[in-house]
C-alpha positions in Angstrom: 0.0 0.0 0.0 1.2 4.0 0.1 0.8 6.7 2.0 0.7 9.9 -0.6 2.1 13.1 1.7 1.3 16.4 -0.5 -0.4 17.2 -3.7 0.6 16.1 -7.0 2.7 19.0 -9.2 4.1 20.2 -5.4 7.5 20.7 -3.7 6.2 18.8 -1.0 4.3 15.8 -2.6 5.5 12.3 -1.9 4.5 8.3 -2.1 5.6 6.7 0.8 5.0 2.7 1.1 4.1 0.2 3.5 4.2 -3.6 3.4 2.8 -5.8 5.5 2.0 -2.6 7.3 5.0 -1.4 8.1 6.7 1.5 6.4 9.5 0.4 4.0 11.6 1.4 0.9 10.0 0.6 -2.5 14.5 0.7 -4.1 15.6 -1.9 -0.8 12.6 -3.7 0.9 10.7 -4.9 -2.3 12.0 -8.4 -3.7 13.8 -8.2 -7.3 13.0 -11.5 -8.9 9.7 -12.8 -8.5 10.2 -16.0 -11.1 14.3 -15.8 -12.8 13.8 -19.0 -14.9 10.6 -17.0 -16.5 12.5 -13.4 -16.3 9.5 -12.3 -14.3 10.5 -9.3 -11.8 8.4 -6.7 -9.7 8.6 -3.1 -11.1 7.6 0.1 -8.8 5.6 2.6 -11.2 7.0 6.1 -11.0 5.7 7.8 -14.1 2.1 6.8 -15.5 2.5 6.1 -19.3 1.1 9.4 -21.3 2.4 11.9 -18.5 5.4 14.1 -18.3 5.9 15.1 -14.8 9.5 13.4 -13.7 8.5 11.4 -10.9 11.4 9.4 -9.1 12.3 7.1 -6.5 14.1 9.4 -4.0 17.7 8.8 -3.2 17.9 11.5 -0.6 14.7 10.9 1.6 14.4 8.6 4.5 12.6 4.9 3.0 13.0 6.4 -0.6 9.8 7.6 -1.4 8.3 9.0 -4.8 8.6 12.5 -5.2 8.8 15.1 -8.3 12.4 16.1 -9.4 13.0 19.5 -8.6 15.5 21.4 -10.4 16.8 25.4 -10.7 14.0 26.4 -8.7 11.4 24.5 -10.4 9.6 20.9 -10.3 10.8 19.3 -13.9 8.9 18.4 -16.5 10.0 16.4 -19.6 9.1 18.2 -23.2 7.4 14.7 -24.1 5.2 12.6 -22.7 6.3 9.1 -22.0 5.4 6.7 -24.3 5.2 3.9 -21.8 5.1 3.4 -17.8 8.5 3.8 -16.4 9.8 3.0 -13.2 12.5 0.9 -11.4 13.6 -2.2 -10.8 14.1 -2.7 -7.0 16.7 -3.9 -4.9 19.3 -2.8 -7.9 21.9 -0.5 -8.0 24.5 1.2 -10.8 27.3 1.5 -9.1 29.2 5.2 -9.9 32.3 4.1 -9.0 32.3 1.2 -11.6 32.8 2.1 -15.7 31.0 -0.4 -18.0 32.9 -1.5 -20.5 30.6 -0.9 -23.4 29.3 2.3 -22.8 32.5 3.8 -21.1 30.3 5.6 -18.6 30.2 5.0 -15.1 27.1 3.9 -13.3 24.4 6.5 -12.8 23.6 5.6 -9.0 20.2 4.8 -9.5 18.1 1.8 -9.7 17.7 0.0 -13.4 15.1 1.7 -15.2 12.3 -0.2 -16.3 10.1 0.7 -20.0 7.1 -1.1 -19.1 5.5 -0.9 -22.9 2.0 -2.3 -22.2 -1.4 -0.9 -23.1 -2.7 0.4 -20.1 -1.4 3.1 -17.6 0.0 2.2 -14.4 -0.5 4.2 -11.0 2.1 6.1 -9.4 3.4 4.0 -6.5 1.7 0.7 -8.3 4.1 -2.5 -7.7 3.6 -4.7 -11.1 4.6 -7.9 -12.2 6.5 -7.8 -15.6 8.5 -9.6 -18.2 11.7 -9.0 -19.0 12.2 -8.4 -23.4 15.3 -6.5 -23.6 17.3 -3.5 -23.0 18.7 -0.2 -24.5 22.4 1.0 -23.4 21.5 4.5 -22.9 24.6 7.3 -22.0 23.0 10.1 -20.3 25.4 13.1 -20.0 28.2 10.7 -19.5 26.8 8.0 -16.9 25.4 4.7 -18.1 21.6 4.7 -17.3 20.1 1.2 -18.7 16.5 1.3 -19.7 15.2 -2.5 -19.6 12.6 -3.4 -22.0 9.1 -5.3 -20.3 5.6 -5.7 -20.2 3.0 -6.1 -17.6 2.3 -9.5 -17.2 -1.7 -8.9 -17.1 -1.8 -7.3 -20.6 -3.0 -8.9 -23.2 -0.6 -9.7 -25.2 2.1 -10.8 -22.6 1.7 -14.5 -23.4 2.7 -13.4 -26.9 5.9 -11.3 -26.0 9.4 -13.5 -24.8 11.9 -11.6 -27.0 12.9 -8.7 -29.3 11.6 -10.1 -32.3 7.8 -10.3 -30.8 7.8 -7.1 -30.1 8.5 -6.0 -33.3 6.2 -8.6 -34.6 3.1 -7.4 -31.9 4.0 -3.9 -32.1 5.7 -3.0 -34.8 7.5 0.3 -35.0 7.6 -0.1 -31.3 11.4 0.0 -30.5 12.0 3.0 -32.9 9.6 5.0 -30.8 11.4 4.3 -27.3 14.8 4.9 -29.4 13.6 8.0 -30.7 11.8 9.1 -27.2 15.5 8.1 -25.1 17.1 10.0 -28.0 14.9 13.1 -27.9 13.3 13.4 -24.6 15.8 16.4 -23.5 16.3 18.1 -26.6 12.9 20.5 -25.8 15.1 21.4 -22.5 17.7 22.9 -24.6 20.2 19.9 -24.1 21.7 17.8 -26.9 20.0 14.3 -27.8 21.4 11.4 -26.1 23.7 8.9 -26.9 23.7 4.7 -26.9 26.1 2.0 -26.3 25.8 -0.6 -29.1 25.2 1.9 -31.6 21.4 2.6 -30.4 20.9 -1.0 -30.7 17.7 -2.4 -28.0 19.9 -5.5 -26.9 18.5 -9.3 -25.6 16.7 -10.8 -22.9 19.3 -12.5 -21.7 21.6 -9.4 -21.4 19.1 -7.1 -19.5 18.4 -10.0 -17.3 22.3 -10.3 -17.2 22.6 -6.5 -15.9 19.6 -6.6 -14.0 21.3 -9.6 -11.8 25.2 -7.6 -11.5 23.1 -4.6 -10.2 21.2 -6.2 -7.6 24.5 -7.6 -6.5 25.8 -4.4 -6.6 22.8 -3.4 -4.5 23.4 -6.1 -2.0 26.8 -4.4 -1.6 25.4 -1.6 -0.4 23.3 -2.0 2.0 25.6 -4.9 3.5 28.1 -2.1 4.0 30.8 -3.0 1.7 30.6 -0.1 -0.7 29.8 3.3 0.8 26.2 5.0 0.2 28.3 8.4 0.0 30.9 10.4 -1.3 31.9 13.7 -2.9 29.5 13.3 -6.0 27.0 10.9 -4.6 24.6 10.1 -2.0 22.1 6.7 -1.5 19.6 7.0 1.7 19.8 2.6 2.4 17.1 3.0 5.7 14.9 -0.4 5.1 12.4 -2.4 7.4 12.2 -5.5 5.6 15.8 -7.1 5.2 17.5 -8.3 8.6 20.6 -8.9 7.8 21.4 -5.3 7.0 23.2 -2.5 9.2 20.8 0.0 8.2 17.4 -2.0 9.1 14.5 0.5 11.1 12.3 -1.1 13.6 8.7 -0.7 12.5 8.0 1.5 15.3 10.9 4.3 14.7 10.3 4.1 10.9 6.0 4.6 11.6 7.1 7.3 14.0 9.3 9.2 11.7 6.6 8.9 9.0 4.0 10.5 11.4 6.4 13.6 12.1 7.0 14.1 8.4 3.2 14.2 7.9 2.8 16.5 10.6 5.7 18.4 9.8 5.9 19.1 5.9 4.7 22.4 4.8 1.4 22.9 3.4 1.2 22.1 -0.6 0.3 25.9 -1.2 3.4 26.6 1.0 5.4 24.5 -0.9 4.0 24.6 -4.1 6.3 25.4 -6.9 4.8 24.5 -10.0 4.3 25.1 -13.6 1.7 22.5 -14.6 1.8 21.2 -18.0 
């Protein structure tokens, strides 16, 4: 379930999440691989397909919730709407202080980002079930940012969609939109068009699943202490409820009480409210 603190298009909105009801992190409490023979993993919404308001997983806040990015003094909006639900795989991690040897880039310090290219919109906050079909290498100004390629596995033509070549087959003309859309999406923001790894090439199953699986296990090395959540250029809030074998875990009681001063703490959306609606 979530707890939504704020209103949407605000400074002060956020999706908190509980499980089981406790508070938790949807990036370090919520399970990875729900079936790996299959290449079936959970996905956290962050950005409804159709909208443009830059919704992320937090890296900053205490239990990682959803909130708007906010940059120069104003919540960001991306000149295009997203052709597709996006969101994050949980419990993974690219690592910034290790360079991929395809893209040359360094790790982005974010979870894998999921295209989830299904028919319906998802909810902000929703946790879906989806299939893994591929993935593009994208370079975004100079850090490698994978965008993995799935589907929910409720629509309607999942059953239909293992690989690459079904979903050029199902939906053809598919991959050159999310090319063109990871290309473009910046370019009405006055920056220059990204670049790829593989020449632009949308890459196999078996290699998304392949960096999907090195993340998490640079995740694991996170949150087990062995690489640091900080330094000069980055910063990864690793609070969790959920996994006991971590330094950082939260009793359910200090993480419900710091949840209940943030709510009656935060300033009021019109307080807050910095927005420029689309």
């Amino acid at each position: 379930s979530t707890i939504v603190m704020g209103a949407a298009h605000t400074a002060s909105y956020r999706v908190y999440f509980k499980k089981n009801g406790v508070p938790c992190s949807p990036l370090h409490d919520v399970p990875l691989w729900v079936d790996k023979e299959k290449g079936l993993i959970n996905m956290v919404v962050e950005i409804p397909k159709d909208t443009n308001a830059k919704l992320e997983i937090s890296k900053d806040d205490f239990l990682n919730p959803i909130k708007q990015d906010f940059k120069d003094g104003q919540l960001r909006y991306v000149g295009m709407n997203f052709p597709y639900n996006y969101g994050a795989a949980p419990q993974t991690w690219e690592n910034p202080n290790i360079k991929n040897h395809e893209t040359g880039a360094y790790g982005d310090n974010d979870p894998i980002d999921i295209c989830e290219i299904g028919d319906e919109p998802r909810r902000t906050g929703e946790i879906i079930l989806v299939k893994i079909i591929g993935v593009f290498a994208l370079i975004d100004q100079g850090e490698t940012d994978w965008k993995v390629l799935a589907i929910d596995v409720r629509d309607k033509n999942a059953n239909q969609l293992n690989d690459l070549a079904d979903l050029e087959r199902i939906y053809p003309g598919k991959l050159q939109q999310i090319y063109e859309f990871l290309r473009d999406y910046k370019i009405p923001d006055g920056k220059p068009a990204n670049t790829f790894g593989y020449n632009g090439k949308p890459q196999t199953k078996d290699l998304a699943m392949s960096i999907i699986e090195e993340t998490s296990k640079e995740w694991r090395k996170l949150v087990n202490g062995q690489v640091s959540n900080r330094s000069d250029f980055y910063y990864m809030a690793i609070e969790c409820t959920q996994i006991p074998d971590v330094a950082n875990i939260i009793s359910p009681e200090d993480a419900e009480k710091h949840l209940i001063c943030l709510l009656y703490t935060s300033p009021s959306p019109r307080d807050r409210q910095k927005s420029r609606m689309p």
